[in-house]
Each structure stands twice: as C-alpha cells, then as structure tokens.
N, C-alpha and C positions, 0 to 999 in steps of 0.2 A: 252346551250339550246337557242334554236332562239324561238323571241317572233316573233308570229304571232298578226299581227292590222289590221282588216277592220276598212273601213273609210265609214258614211253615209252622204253624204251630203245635207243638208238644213231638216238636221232633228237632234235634242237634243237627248242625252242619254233618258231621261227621255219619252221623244216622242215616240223613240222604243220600250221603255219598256212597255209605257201605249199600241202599237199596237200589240206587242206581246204576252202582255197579254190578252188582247180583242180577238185576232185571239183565242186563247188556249181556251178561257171561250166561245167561241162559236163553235169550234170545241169537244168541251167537252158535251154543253148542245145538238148536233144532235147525239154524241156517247150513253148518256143516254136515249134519248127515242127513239133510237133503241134496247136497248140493253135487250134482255132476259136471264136472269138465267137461268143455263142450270136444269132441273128440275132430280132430283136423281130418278130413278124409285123404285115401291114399289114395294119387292118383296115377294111373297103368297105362301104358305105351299100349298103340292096336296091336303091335305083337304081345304081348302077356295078354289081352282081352281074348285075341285068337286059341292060344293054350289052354286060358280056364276057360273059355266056354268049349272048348275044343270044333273050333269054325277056321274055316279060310278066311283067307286078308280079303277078298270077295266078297264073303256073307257080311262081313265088317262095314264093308262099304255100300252094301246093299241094305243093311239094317240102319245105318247111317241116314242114309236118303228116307227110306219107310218110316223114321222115327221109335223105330225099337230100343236103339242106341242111344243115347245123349251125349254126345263128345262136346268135349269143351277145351277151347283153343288156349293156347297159354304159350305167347309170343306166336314161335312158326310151329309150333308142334302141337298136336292133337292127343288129347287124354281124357281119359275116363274116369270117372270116380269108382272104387272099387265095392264101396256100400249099395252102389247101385246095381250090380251087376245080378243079386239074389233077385231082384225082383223083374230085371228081365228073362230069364231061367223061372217064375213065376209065369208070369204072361205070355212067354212064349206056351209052356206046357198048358197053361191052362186052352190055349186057342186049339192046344192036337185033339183037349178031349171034349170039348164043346161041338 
C-alpha cells in the first residue's frame, strides 16, 4: 500500500488543525441558523375536516370526488393533512369572488 503525504508549508500540525477546526465550527454555526426542521403534518379525521371547515360529511364527500379535498388513506381510514386545509378555504373563496 502507497502512503499518501501532503506537505504544508510555514504552518504546524497543530496550526491546521486549530484552522480546520475553526473553518468547521463556523461553517457549522451558518448551517444551524439556517436550518429548519422539516415540520410532520397533522393529519385530521373527515369529522375534524367537517368542524373546521364548518361543512357536512356530504360536502366532504362531494369535495372529495371534485378534487377540492386531497384525502389520503392510511391503512382503512381516510385523513387529511391539516396544512392543507388553508388553502382549500383559499380556493374555495377565491372561486365566490371571481
């Protein structure tokens, strides 16, 4: 096996190491206050959908079919994502004043 050597000159082991680690510890602390958790959505039974949009289990199944809704099955049951509901409340309203 060939050993591989870079060489630095007019700088100490210890000098690189202290700059290498300072680069890391400041590329590190602009990586953390960027940095957002990606948030898990919550997701809502058609009855809580019914409440906060205040609609029947009807209009549910009716936006369901037309594609207003996005329901997403999870085993036998049918749920919503709750980040999305703003923007059907969005699109719906928008359609009354158009």
């Amino acid at each position: 096996m060939v050993e591989k050597v870079t060489q630095v000159h007019g700088t100490s082991p210890q000098e690189l190491k202290d700059i290498i680690i300072n680069d890391f510890k400041t590329e590190l602390e602009k990586f953390s206050k960027n940095f957002q958790p990606i948030e898990q959505p919550e997701y809502l039974t058609r009855e809580e959908v019914a409440t906060i949009l205040k609609i029947s289990m009807s209009t549910i199944s009716d936006w369901n079919r037309k594609g207003i809704l996005n329901p997403y099955r999870l085993g036998n049951t049918i749920r919503y994502k709750s980040n999305e509901l703003d923007q059907v409340l969005i699109q719906i309203n928008s359609k009354k004043t158009a």
